[in-house]
Every structure is written in structure tokens, then in C-alpha cells.
C-alpha positions in Angstrom: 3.6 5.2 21.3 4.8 5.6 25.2 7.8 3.4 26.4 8.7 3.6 29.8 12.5 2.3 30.4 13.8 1.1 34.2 13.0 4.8 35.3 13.6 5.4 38.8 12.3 8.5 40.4 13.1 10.8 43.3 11.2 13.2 45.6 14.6 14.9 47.1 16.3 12.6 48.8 12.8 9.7 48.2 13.2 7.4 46.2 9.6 6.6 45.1 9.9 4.4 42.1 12.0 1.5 41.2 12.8 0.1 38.1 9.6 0.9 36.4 8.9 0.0 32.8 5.5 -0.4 31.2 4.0 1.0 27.5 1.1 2.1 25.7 -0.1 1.5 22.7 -1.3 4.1 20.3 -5.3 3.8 20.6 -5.3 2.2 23.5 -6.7 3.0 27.3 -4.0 2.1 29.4 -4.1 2.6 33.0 -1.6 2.4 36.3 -3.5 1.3 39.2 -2.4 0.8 42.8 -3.4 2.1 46.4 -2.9 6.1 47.5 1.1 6.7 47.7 1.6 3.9 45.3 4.1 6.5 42.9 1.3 7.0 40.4 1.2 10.2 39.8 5.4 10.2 39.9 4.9 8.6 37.1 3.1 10.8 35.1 4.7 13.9 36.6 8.2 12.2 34.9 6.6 11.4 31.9 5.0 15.3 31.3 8.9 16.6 32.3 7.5 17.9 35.9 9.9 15.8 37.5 13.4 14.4 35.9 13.9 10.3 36.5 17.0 9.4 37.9 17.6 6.3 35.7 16.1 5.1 32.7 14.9 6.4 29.7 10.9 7.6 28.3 10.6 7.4 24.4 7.5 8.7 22.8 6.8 8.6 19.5 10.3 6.9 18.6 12.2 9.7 20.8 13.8 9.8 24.2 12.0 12.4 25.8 13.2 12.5 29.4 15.3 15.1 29.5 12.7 17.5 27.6 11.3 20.6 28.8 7.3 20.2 30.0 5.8 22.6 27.2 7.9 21.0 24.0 6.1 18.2 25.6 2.5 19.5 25.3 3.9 20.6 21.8 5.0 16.9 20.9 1.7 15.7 21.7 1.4 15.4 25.3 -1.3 16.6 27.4 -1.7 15.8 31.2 -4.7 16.7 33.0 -3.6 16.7 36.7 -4.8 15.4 40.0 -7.2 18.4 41.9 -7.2 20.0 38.2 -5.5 22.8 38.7 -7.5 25.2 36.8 -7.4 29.7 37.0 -10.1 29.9 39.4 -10.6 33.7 38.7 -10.2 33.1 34.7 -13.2 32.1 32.6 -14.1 28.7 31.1 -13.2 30.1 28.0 -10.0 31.3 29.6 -9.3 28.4 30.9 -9.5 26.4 27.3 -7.4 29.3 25.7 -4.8 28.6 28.1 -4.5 24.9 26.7 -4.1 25.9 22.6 -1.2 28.9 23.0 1.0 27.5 19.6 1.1 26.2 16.8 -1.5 23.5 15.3 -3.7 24.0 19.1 -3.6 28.1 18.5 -4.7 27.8 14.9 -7.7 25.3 15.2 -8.5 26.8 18.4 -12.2 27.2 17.6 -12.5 24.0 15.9 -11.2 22.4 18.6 -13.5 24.0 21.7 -16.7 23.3 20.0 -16.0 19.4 20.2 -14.7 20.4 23.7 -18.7 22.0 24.3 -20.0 18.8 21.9 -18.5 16.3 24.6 -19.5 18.9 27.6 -22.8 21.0 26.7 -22.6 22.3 30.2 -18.6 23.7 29.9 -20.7 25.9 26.8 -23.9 26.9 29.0 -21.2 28.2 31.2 -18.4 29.4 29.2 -18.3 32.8 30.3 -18.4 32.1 34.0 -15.5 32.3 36.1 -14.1 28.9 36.6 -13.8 29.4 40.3 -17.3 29.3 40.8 -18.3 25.8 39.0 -19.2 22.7 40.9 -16.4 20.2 41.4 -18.1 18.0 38.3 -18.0 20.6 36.2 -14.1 21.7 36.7 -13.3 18.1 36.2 -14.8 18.4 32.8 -13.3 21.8 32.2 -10.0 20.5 33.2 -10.2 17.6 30.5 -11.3 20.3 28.0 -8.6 22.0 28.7 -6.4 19.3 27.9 -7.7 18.6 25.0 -7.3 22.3 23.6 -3.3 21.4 22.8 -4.9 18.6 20.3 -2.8 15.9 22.0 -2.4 12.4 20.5 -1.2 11.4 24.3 -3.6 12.3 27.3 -2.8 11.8 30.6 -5.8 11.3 33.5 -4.1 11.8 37.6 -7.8 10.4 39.2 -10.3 12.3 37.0 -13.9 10.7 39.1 -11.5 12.0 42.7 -15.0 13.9 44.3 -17.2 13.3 42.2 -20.8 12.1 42.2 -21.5 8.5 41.5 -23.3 9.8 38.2 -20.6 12.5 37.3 -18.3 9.8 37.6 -20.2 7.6 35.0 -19.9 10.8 32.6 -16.5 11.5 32.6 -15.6 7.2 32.1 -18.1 7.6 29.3 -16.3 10.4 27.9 -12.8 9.2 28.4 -13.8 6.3 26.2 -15.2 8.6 23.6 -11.5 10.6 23.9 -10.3 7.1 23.2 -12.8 6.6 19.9 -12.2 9.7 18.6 -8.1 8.7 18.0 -6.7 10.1 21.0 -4.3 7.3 23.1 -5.2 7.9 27.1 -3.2 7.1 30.2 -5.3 6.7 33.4 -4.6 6.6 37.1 -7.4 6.4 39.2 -8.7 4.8 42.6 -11.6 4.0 40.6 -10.0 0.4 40.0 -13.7 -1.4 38.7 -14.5 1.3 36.2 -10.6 1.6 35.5 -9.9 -1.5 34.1 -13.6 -2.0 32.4 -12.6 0.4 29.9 -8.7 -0.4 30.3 -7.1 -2.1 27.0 -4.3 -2.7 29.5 -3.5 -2.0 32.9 -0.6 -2.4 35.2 -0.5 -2.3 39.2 1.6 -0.4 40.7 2.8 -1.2 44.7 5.6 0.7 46.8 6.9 2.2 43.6 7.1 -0.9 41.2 5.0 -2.8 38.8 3.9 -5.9 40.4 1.1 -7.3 37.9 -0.2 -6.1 34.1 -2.4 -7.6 31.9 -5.7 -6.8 30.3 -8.0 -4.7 31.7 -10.8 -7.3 31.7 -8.0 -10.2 32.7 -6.7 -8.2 36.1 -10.9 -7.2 36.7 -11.9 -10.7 36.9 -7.7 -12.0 39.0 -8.4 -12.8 42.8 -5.5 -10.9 43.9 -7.8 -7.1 42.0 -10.5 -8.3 43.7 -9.6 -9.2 47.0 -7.1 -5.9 47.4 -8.7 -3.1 45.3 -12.5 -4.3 45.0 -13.2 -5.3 48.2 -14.9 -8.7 47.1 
């Protein structure tokens, strides 16, 4: 579905990834691991159009796409739900998911749509006409990822959806992402989460100083010396 092609990537005059290829499957949980400053969420910022790769070339769906404007993106079938979710605070929850299904397909099954959004998140419905601003930090995550879903992606993009949370808030939204998964939607991950990561990870890939430095199967990398030893503290 997602091929990533020898992309390098600038922040100005940074250079903050080299040389990076990696793909994901349709149906899959793939996920890009690596310490804080690693160029993880470069890499999905280049992928959703935010920022333009210097080199290389992103194909989704049979077609280059790295020269593509962000919202023909979401059209396409791309959704990214960012880092610090980046919701309208003064805008309701129902805003909020209206603001992910503005054309097409998303705009016409709108309604459809949010009431799987409220089946995976009863509490986004108990408090759908509350401003956004004034949910707890668990509950924006979740209205974040509803929101994301709203544009009916077959792509979805996670920038460390557990960052904050609870330890049980955290189980929630992994449980949920894997439902995203059942459900037909392919999902990208970052996350510092590394152990809960790569146990629902079809595939993962580590990402150091900007480059890929190990991939292989979620369960393969959980159970590798080197995962455990730098990112699980065993």
C-alpha cells in the first residue's frame, strides 16, 4: 500500500533523515520505533505532505505521492492523527469530528461514520456536545483518533497516541488501534510505547539518527537483545 523510496528529509538547513525506505502492507500494523529525536515523526509529516523530502520518492496506492498537496492526501486515503493531537479546543466534539469528513465519500457518510466513531469511544458520545478544550487528556486522545477516522481513510497514521496517558487509557487506545486494524483500515504507528508497539506490530522498523537500522516482525524485534536491552530496559 505505502512505499517509502531513499527519502531524505530536511528541517531548513537539518538534515534529519537519510536514505530511508521502509513499506506497509495493506492490513497490516506497521510501526517506526526509535528513541525521542530519532526523525519519526519527519517521517510521517513527509508522508501526509506537511513537509516535502529532498530525495526519494513515496508511492501509495501505486502513485507517487510526494509532491501532493496535504488535503488531496486525506482525500486519497490518508489520515494522520498527530503528536499532542492538535484538536479546536473551543469547538465541540462534534465539531471536532465534522472537521475530519468535509468532502466527498467522508461528507456524505458522515453520520454513518461518527456512530462507529461513538461505538469504539462511548465516552466521545456522552460528551459530544462539550467543548473539546475541556476533556481530559484521555479523552482528546480518543477524540483525536475519531477525528481521523471521520475522512474514512484506508491509511492511518498514529505520532505517539498513549504520550500522557494513564497506564489503563493507554491499554484502551492499543486495544482500539488493533480493532482500527480489524475493521480494514491499514495503521502506521510511532510510539515510545516500544513493548505494547511491537505486540500488536505485524512489522516494525527502528529508526536511529535518521535511518533505519533494524526491521522485522513485531514479535521477532520484541523478543532481539539489542529491543530489549535499548528500548525495554531488560
Amino acid at each position: 500500500m505505502l512505499e517509502i523510496g531513499h527519502i531524505d528529509v530536511f528541517y531548513g538547513d537539518v538534515q534529519v533523515i537519510w536514505d530511508v525506505s521502509f513499506c506497509v502492507k495493506r492490513g497490516e500494523i506497521a510501526a517506526l520505533i526509535g528513541a525521542n529525536g530519532a526523525g519519526k515523526s519527519a517521517i510521517l509529516k513527509t508522508i501526509s505532505g506537511i513537509v516535502r523530502s529532498a530525495a526519494g520518492k513515496i508511492v501509495f496506492n501505486g502513485k507517487e505521492i510526494q509532491n501532493v498537496e496535504p488535503y488531496r492526501l486525506c482525500e486519497a486515503g490518508i489520515s494522520h492523527v498527530p503528536e499532542a493531537r492538535r484538536l479546536f479546543a473551543e469547538m465541540t466534539v462534534n465539531d471536532n469530528l465534522d472537521m475530519g469528513s468535509l468532502k466527498g465519500n467522508a461528507k456524505k457518510d458522515r453520520e454513518q461514520t461518527k456512530a462507529m466513531v461513538f461505538d469504539l469511544f462511548p465516552r466521545l458520545k456522552e460528551r459530544r456536545n462539550q467543548l473539546t478544550g475541556t476533556l481530559s487528556g484521555g479523552e482528546q486522545q480518543m477524540a483525536a483518533i475519531g477525528r481521523g477516522l471521520m475522512s474514512k481513510p484506508s491509511l492511518i497514521m498514529f505520532d505517539e497516541p498513549s504520550l500522557g496517558l494513564a497506564p489503563i487509557l493507554v491499554r484502551e487506545i492499543f486495544s482500539v488501534i488493533t480493532k482500527i486494524r480489524e475493521e480494514g483500515t491499514t495503521v502506521l504507528i510511532i510510539e515510545q510505547n516500544v513493548k505494547q508497539t511491537l505486540a500488536i506490530a505485524d512489522r516494525a522498523y527502528v529508526l536511529a539518527n535518521g535511518k533505519i537500522v533494524m526491521e522485522g516482525t513485531g514479535k521477532s524485534l520484541l523478543n532481539d537483545e539489542y529491543i530489549k536491552t535499548a528500548y525495554l530496559g531488560v
